[in-house]
N, C-alpha and C positions, 0 to 999 in steps of 0.2 A: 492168581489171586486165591486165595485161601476160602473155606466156604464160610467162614465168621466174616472175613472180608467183604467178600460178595453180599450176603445176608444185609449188612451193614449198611451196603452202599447204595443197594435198594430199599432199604429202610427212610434213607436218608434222601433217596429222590423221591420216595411217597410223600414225607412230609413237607418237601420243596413245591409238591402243587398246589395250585389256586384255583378256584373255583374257574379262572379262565380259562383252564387247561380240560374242560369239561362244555362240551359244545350244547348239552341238553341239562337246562337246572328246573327241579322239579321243589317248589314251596313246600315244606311240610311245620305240623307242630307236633310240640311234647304235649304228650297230658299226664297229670295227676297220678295216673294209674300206671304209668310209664317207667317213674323212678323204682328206683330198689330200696333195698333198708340200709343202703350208705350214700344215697341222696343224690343217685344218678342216673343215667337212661339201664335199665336193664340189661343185658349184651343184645338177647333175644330182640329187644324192640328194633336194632339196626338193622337186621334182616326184614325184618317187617315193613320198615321205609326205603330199604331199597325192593323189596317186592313190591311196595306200591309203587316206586320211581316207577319202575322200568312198566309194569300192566297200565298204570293210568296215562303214561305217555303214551305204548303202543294204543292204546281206547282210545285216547283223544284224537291218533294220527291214520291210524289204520281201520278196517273195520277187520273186530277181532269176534267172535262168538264162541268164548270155547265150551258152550253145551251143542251148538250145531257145527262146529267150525269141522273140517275133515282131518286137518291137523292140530296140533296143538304143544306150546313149548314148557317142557317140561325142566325145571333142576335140575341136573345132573351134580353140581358143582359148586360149593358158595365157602365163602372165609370172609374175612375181615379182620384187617391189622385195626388197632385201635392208640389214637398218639392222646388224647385229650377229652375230658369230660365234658358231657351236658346232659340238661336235666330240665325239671320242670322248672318251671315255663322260658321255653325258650323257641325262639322262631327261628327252622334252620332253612337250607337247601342245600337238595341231594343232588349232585351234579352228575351227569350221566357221559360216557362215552363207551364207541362199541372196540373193543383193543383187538378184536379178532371176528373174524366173520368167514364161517366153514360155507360147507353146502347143506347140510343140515345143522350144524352149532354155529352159535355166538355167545361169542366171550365180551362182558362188560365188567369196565372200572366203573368204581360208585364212589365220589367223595362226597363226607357230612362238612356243612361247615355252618357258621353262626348266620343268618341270614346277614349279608353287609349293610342293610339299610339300617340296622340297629347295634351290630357288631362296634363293639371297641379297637380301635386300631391294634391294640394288643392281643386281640380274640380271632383275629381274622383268619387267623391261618387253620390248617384241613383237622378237624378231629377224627374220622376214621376212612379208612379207605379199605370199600368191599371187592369182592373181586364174585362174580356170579355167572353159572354155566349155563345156558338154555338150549338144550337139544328139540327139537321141532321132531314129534312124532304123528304116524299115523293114528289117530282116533280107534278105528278100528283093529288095526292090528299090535299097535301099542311098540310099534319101529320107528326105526330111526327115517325119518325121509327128509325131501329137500324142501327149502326153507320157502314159500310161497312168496311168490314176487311183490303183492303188493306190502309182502311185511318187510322183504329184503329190502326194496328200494329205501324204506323206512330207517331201517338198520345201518344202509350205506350213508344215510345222511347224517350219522354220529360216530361214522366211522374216523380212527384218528391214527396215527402211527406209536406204537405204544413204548411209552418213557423206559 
């Protein structure tokens, strides 16, 4: 297969997921401040909702402290394809899964999509999918180390086989 081919045809399986193919869904809103000067989310603001996905999930699930924690997981790695606009005001959720899980990295998909309690049957489908690296470093010496158990366990429970 050709690498236009290839590109394609994962292009075309990101847009194929549904918010079910995403085991952890995290609420979010637009606000005001969020849109650009052509009446849509910013690019910047999707990394932002998936940085909060994935911290206020681990907060909620794990105990995280990263001014005393001994580790702590830093970006390495972030993109996002983007198939469809939104904007203010709209009610979404970021759906989370972990596509990879190292001994110090995890690899997370992030799909946007219109929240379905309010979504139009024609809205429903995924408007962007992130892709986000988090390498787990020592605090102190600012290396790479392995991923603390009570977060892995956390990690393994959005763990998915990746499309």
């Amino acid at each position: 297969m050709s690498d236009v081919a290839t590109t394609r045809s994962r292009a075309d399986a990101a847009r194929a997921l549904t918010l079910d193919d995403f085991p952890v869904r995290r609420p979010v809103t637009t606000r005001w401040s969020d849109n650009d000067m052509y009446g849509h989310l910013n690019n910047a603001v999707y990394y932002e909702l998936f940085d909060s996905a994935i911290n206020g999930w681990q907060a909620e699930h794990a105990t995280i402290d990263p001014m005393t924690d001994l580790t702590q997981g830093v970006v390495a790695e972030s993109g996002c394809s983007f198939f469809a606009e939104v904007g203010f005001p709209s009610s979404l959720v970021v759906g989370l899964r972990v596509a990879r899980l190292g001994q110090s990295s995890v690899t997370y998909e992030l799909g946007l999509f219109v929240d379905p309690a309010g979504a139009a049957p024609d809205d429903a489908g995924i408007k962007a999918l992130g892709h986000w690296v988090h390498v787990e470093i020592d605090a102190a010496t600012r290396r790479p180390t392995p991923i603390p158990d009570h977060l892995r366990t956390l990690l393994e429970s959005a763990l998915t086989e990746r499309s």
